[in-house]
C-alpha positions in Angstrom: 137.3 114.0 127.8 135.6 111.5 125.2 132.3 112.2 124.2 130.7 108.2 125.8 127.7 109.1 123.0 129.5 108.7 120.1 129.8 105.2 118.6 133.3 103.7 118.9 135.5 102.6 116.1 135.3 98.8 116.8 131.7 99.5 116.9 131.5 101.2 113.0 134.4 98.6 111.9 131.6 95.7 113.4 128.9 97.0 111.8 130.5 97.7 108.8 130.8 93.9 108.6 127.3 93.1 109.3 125.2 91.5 106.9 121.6 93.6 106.4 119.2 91.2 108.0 121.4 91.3 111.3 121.9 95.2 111.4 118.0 95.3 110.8 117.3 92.9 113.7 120.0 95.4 115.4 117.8 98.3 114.1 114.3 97.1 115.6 115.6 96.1 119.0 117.4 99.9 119.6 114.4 101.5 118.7 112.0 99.0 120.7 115.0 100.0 123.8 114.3 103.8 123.0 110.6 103.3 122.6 110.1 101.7 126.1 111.6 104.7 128.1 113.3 103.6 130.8 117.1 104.6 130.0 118.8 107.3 131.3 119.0 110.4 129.2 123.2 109.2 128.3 121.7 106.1 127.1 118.8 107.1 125.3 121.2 109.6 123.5 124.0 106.8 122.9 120.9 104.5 122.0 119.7 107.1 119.5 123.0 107.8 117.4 123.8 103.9 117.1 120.6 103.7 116.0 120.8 106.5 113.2 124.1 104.7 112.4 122.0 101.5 111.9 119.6 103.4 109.7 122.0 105.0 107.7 123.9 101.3 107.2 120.6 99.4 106.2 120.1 102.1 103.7 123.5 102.1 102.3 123.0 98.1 101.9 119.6 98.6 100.1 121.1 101.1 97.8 124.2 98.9 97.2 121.8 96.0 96.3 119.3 97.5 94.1 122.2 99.1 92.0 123.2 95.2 91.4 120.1 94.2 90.6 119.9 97.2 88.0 123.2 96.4 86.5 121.9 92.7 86.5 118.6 93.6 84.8 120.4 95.8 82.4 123.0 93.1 81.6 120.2 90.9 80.8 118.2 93.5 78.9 121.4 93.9 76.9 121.7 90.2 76.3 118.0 89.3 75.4 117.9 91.7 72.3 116.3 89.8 69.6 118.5 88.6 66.5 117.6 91.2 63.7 117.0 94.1 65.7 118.9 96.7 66.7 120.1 96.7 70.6 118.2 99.3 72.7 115.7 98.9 70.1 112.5 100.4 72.0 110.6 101.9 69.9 109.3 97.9 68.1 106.0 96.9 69.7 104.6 93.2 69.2 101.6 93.2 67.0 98.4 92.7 69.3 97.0 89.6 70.2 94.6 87.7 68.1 90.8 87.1 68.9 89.8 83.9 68.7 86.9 84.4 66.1 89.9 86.1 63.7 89.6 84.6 60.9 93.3 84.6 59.9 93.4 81.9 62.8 91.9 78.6 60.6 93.2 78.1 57.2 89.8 76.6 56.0 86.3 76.8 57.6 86.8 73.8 60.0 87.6 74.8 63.6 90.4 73.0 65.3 88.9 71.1 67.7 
């Protein structure tokens, strides 16, 4: 006897093909199903483990796009090193801002303006 709770294949194969926002949208409306009550206990249980599937493939998404935003942020990190220094040269800080009374900011005494 199949278990009717248990997600099918076509189903996982479908949502495996989903793009985030519509297994989200699928996300909210199963739990605004569960959260109004009125399904029989079969349901509520089938309801429930697509909806933990949903969960679990909106995470695996997130964590698939933030690791390509790393790799991208890295890749640019990598790419932006200034000419003369080192790459992965963190330990350089830029010298702190001027004030604008310094001094060093007018070669004579007449301001700029």
């Amino acid at each position: 006897m199949t278990d009717t709770t248990e997600p099918s294949d076509a189903w996982r194969a479908q949502l495996a093909a989903m793009p985030f926002e519509e297994v989200y949208r699928r996300l909210e409306d199963t739990v605004a199903r569960l959260e109004q009550g009125e399904l029989s206990l079969t349901d509520a249980e089938r309801l429930y483990q697509e909806g933990m599937e949903l969960a679990g493939r909106c995470q695996d998404l997130l964590t698939e796009t933030e690791l390509r935003i790393t790799q991208i942020g890295d890749g640019r990190a990598a790419a932006s090193t200034s000419p003369g220094l080192p790459a992965g040269n963190d330990d350089w800080d830029p010298p702190p801002p001027l004030e604008p009374d310094d001094p060093s900011l007018f070669d004579d005494d007449d301001p700029p303006f």
